[in-house]
C-alpha positions in Angstrom: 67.9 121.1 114.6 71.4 121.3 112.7 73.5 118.4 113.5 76.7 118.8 115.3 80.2 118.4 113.2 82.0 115.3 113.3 84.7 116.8 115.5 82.1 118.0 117.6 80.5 115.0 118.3 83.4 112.9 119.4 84.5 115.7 121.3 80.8 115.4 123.3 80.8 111.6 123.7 84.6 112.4 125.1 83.0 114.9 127.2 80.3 112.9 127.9 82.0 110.1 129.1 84.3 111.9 131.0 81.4 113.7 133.0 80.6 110.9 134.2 83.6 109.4 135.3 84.4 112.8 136.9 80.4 112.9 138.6 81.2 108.8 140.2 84.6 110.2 141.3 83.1 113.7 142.8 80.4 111.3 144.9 82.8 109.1 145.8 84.9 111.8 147.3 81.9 113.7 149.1 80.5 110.4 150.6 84.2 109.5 151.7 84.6 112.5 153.3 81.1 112.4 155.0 81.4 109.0 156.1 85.0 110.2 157.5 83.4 113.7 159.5 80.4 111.3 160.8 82.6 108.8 161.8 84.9 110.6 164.1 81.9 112.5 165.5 80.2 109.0 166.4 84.0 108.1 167.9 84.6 111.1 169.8 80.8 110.5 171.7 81.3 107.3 172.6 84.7 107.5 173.7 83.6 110.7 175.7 80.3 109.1 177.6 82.7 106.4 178.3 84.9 108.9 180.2 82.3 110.1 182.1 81.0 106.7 183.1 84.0 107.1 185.1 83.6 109.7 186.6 80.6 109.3 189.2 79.8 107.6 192.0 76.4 105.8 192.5 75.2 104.7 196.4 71.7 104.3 197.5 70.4 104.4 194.0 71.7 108.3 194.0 75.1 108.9 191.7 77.2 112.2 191.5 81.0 112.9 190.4 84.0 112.1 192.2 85.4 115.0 191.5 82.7 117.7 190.8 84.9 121.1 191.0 88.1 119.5 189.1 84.9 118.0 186.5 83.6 121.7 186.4 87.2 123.4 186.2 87.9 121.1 183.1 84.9 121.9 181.1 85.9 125.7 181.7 89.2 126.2 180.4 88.7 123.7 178.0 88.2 125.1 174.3 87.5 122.7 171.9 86.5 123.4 167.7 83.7 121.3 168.4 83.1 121.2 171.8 81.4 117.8 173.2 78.2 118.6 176.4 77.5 116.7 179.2 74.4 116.3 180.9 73.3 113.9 183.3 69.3 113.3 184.7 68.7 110.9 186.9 65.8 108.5 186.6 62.9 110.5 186.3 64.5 112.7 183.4 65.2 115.8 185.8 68.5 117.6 185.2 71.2 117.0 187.4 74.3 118.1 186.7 75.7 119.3 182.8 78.5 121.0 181.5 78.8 124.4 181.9 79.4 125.1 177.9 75.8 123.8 177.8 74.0 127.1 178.0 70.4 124.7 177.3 69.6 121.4 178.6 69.6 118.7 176.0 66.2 116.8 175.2 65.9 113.2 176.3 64.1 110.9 173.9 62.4 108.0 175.3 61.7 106.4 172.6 65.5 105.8 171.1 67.1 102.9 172.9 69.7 103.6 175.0 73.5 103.4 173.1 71.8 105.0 170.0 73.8 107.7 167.9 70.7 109.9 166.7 70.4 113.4 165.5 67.8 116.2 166.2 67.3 119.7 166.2 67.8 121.9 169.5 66.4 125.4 169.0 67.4 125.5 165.4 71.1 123.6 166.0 71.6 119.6 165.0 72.9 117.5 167.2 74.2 114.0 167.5 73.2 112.8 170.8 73.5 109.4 172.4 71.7 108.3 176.1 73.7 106.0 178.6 71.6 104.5 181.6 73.6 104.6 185.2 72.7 101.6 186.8 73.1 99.9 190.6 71.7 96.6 191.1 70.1 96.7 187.6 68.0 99.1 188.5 68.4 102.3 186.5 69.3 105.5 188.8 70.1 108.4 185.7 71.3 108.7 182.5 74.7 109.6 180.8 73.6 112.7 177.9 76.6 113.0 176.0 75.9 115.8 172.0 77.7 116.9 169.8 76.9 119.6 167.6 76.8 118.8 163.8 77.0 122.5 162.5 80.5 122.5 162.0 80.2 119.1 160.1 77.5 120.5 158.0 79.5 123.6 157.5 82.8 121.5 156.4 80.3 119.0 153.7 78.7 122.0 152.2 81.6 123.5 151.2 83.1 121.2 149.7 79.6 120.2 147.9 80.3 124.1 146.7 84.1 123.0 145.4 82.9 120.2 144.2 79.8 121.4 142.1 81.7 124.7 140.9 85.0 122.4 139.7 82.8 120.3 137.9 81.3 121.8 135.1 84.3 124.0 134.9 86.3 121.1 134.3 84.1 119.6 132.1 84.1 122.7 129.7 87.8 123.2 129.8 88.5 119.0 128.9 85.9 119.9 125.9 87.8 122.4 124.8 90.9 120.6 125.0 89.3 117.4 123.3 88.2 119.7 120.6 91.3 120.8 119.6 93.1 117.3 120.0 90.0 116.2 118.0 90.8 118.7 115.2 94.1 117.6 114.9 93.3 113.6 114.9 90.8 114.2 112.3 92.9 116.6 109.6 93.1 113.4 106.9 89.9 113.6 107.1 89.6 117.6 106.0 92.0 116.9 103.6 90.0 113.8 101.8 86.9 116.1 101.7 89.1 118.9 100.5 90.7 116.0 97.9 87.5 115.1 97.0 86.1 118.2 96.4 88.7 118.7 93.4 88.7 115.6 91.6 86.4 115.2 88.8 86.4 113.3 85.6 89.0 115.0 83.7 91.2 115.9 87.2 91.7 112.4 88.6 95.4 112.8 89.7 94.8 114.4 92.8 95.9 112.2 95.9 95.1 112.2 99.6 98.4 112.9 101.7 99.0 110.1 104.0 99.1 110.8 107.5 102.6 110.0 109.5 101.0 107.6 112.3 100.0 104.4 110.5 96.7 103.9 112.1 93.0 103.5 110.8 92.7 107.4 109.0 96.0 105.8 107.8 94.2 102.8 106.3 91.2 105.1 105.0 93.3 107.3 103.1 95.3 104.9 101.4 92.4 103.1 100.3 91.0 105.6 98.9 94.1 106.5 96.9 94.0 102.8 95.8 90.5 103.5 94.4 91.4 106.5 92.6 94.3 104.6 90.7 91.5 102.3 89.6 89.2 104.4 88.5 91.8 106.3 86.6 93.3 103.4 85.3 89.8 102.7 84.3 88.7 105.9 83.3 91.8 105.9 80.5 91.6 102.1 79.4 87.4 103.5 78.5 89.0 106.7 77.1 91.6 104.7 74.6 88.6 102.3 73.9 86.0 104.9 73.0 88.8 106.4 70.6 89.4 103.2 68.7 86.0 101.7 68.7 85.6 105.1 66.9 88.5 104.6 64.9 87.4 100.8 63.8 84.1 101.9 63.1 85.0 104.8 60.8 87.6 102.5 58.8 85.0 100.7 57.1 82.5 103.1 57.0 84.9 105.2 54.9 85.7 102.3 52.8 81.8 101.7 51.9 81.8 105.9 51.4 85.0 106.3 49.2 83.2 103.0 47.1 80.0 104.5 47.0 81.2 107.9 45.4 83.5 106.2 42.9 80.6 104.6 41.4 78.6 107.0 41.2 80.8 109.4 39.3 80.3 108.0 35.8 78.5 104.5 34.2 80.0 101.6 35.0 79.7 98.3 33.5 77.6 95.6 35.3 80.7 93.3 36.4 82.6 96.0 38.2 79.0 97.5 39.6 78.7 94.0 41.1 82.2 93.6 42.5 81.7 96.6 44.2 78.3 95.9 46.0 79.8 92.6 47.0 83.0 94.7 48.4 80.4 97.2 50.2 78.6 94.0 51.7 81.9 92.6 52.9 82.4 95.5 54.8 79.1 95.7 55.9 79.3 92.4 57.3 83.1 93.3 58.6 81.0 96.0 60.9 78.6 93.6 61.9 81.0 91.6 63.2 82.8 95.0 65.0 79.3 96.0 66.4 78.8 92.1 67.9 82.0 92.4 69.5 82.0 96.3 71.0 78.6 95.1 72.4 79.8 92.1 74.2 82.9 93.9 75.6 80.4 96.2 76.8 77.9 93.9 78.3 80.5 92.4 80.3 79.9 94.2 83.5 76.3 93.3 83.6 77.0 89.6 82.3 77.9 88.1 85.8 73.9 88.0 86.6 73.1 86.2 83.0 75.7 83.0 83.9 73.7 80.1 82.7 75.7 77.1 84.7 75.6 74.0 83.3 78.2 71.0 82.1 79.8 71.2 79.1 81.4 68.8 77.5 85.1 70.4 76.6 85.7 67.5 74.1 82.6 68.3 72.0 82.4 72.3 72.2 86.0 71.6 71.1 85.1 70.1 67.6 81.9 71.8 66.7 84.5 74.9 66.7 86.4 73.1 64.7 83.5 71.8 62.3 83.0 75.7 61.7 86.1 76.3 60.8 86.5 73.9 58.2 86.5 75.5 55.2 89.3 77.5 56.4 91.1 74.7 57.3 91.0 72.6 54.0 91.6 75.7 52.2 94.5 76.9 53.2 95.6 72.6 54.2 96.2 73.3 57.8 96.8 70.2 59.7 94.5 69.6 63.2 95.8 67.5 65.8 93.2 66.6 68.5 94.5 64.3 71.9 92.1 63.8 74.3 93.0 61.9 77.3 89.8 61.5 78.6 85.7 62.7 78.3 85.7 65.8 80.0 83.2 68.0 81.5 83.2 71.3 83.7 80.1 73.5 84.9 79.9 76.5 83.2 78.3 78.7 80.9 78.2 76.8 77.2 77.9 80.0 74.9 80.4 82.2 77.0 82.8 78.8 76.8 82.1 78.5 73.0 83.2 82.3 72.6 86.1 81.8 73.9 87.2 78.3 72.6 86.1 80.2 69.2 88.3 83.4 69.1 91.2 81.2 70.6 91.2 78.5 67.4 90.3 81.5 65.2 93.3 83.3 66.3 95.3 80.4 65.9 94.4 79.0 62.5 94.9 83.3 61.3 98.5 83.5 62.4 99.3 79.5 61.5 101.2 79.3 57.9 99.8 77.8 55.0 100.2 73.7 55.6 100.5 74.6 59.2 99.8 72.7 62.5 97.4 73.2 65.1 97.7 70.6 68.0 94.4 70.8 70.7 95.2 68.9 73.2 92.6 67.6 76.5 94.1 66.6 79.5 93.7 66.6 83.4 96.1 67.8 86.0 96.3 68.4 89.9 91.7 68.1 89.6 91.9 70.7 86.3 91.1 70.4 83.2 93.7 71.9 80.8 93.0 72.7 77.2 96.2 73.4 75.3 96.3 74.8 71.7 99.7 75.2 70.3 100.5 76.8 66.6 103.3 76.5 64.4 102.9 80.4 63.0 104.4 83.7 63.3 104.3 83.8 66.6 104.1 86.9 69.4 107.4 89.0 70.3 108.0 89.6 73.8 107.2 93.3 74.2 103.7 92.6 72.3 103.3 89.5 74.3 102.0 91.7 77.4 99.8 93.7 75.5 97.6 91.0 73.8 94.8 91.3 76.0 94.3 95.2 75.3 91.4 96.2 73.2 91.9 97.4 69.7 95.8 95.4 69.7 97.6 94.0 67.3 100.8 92.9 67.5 102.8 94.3 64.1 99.4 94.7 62.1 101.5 96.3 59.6 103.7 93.6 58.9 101.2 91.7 57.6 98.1 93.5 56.2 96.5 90.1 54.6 95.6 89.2 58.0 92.7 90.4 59.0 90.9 91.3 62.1 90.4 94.0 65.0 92.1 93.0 68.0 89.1 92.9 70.4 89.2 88.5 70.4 91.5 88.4 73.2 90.4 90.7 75.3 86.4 89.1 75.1 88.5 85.7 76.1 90.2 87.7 79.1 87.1 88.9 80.2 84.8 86.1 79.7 87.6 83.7 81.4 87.7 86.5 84.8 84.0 86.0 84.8 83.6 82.2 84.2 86.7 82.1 86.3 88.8 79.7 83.8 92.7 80.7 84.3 94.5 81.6 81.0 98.1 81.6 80.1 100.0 82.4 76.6 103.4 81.8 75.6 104.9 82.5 72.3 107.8 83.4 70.5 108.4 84.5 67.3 108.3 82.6 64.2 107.7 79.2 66.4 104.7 79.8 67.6 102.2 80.5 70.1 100.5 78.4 72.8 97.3 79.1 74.6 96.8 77.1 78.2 93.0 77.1 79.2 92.5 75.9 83.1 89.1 74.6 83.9 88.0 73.5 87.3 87.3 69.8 86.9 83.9 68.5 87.7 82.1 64.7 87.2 80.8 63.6 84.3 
């Protein structure tokens, strides 16, 4: 069974609803108006066998009219749209005297009780009849037969049955129609973010949905939507510009290893320079290594959020086992390390993803520091954070680079000085790995004074 379209199907629930709103309204009506027809009917009987209660006189257990001609007169020349008969039988149910529009004589029923509105059937007409007794003494003498006829009625409530039951699915399919097109119209955005979808791919991600005039929840859609496009495209070209200089990186050394390789092999060498340039080679090997390690954690960040491994670490520690490491660095080129630690701190988190980034930080800092330089770490608590803060003395960051540090692949004026190595992928693991640990992060630097890194930890008990 194929499924009806969106527009469709609200227009069918509308319709749906509607029909039976309209169907409660239509029964009210017809009821009303029944009760109404019925009503007047059981008033105009009661009020005429009250008028003839009037109109007879009853001695020695025998009644009859007062006025019998004038009585018989009336009933002539009166012409009524629903014309009311008379009879009256006295006690043994014999006829004796009706109207003379009362071409039959109308059925007693013993077993109604007297004042009763009932209906029956005489000789294929309904009838609403009701049966008075006549007494003297309390001793019944006749009856009072007072009918109406209910074709007239019938006639009037069938019609408008007819009306009603030819208006209503007539409505109904002309409200659908109109709901349909209104429909259409409310749900354009919609065409037009299946039609925007249909055209954006991987290489076509400009593409935007229009946004519709009335602020509402198609409104709301769309611009979500073009919120998530942005991101993916923003995405899309930061993966773009990383694939092409992860390629770039990984070819620099590669060639140097290639353009070594050939050289030696072009004529004899002696065993010195053949050693030199294996070591040389193997430097750059391990230059890749290093590369590879680092491409593959940037990659595995994504999926990293569901290896956590939370634990407490203790800051003051991690702090100078990274330090220890670095030691030979330090003494050789007689940098000077200041550590101030307020306190024994600890924080729950994940030790190795903490000891990356407490690692590329003092690495970073100890590669741009000048010879007999100072490094200050400092360990303090503030408003229930712990704050790491390690300031340099070196060449510092420049403004415009300042907001670009955390890009893959960056290096702020690389050029400038080539005996400084490295690949510019350090601070953007630290970004990463602090957005997933959620430590905050803060640089400041300027150039030739020096840079300082501000590491915000939430604070937990020893």
């Amino acid at each position: 069974m194929q499924q009806l379209s969106f527009k469709n199907r609200i227009a069918s629930l509308y319709i749906f609803t509607t029909a039976l709103l309209i169907s409660v309204v239509f029964c009210v009506i017809y009821f009303s108006v029944s009760y109404n027809v019925y009503s007047h009917i059981n008033d105009d009987i009661i009020s005429e066998s009250q008028k003839h209660l009037t109109e007879i006189s009853i001695s020695n257990y025998n009644f009859r009219l007062i006025h019998a001609e004038e009585w018989m007169e009336r009933e002539h020349n009166t012409v009524d749209v629903n014309p009311v008969f008379v009879q009256f039988v006295d006690e043994n149910k014999r006829v004796v005297e009706k109207s003379p529009n009362l071409k039959m004589n109308l059925q007693f029923q013993s077993k109604i009780p007297s004042g009763h509105l009932f209906d029956y059937q005489l000789e294929g007409k309904s009838l609403r009849q009701i049966q008075l007794p006549i007494y003297q003494d309390k001793t019944i003498v006749g009856y009072l037969m007072v009918a109406m006829s209910l074709e007239n009625s019938f006639m009037v409530l069938n019609d408008l049955l007819e009306v009603l039951l030819i208006a209503y699915p007539t409505i109904l399919l002309i409200l659908f129609g109109i709901a349909r097109l209104i429909t259409g119209r409310s749900i354009q955005p919609i065409s037009e973010i299946i039609t925007t979808s249909n055209i954006i791919t991987k290489d076509n991600l400009k593409s935007r949905i229009p946004l519709p005039k009335t602020k509402d929840e198609l409104y709301v859609l769309s611009k979500t939507i073009n919120n998530l496009l942005d991101r993916l495209e923003t995405a899309i070209e930061r993966e773009k510009q990383f694939t092409s200089d992860a390629s770039h990186e990984l070819r620099t050394p590669l060639t140097v290893i290639k353009g070594t390789l050939e050289v030696l092999i072009r004529k004899p060498r002696g065993t010195q320079e053949y050693e030199d340039k294996i070591n040389f080679c193997v430097s750059e090997v391990d230059r890749l290594n290093h590369l590879v390690d680092q491409l593959l954690l940037l990659a595995r960040y994504e999926n990293e959020k569901q290896t956590i491994k939370k634990e407490s670490v203790f800051l003051n520690g991690l702090i100078l086992d990274t330090l220890a490491r670095q030691s030979t660095f330090i003494e050789a080129n007689g940098i000077i390390i200041s550590t101030e630690f307020e306190d024994e701190f600890y924080c729950i988190s994940d030790h190795h993803f903490v000891s990356i980034i407490l690692t590329n930080l003092i690495s970073n800092a100890l590669k741009y520091s000048n010879s007999n330089g100072t490094i200050n770490v400092h360990l303090y608590s503030k408003e229930q954070q712990i704050i790491c803060s390690i300031v340099d003395n070196g060449i510092g960051i420049s403004k415009v680079d300042l907001e670009k540090v955390f890009q893959p692949f960056f290096r702020s004026k690389a050029l400038n000085h080539p005996d400084i190595k490295g690949i510019g992928v350090g601070l953007s693991i630290v970004q990463r790995l602090c957005l997933l640990l959620n430590i905050g992060i803060n640089i400041s630097s300027s150039e030739q004074l020096g840079t300082k890194v501000e590491l915000f930890f939430p604070q937990s008990p020893k």
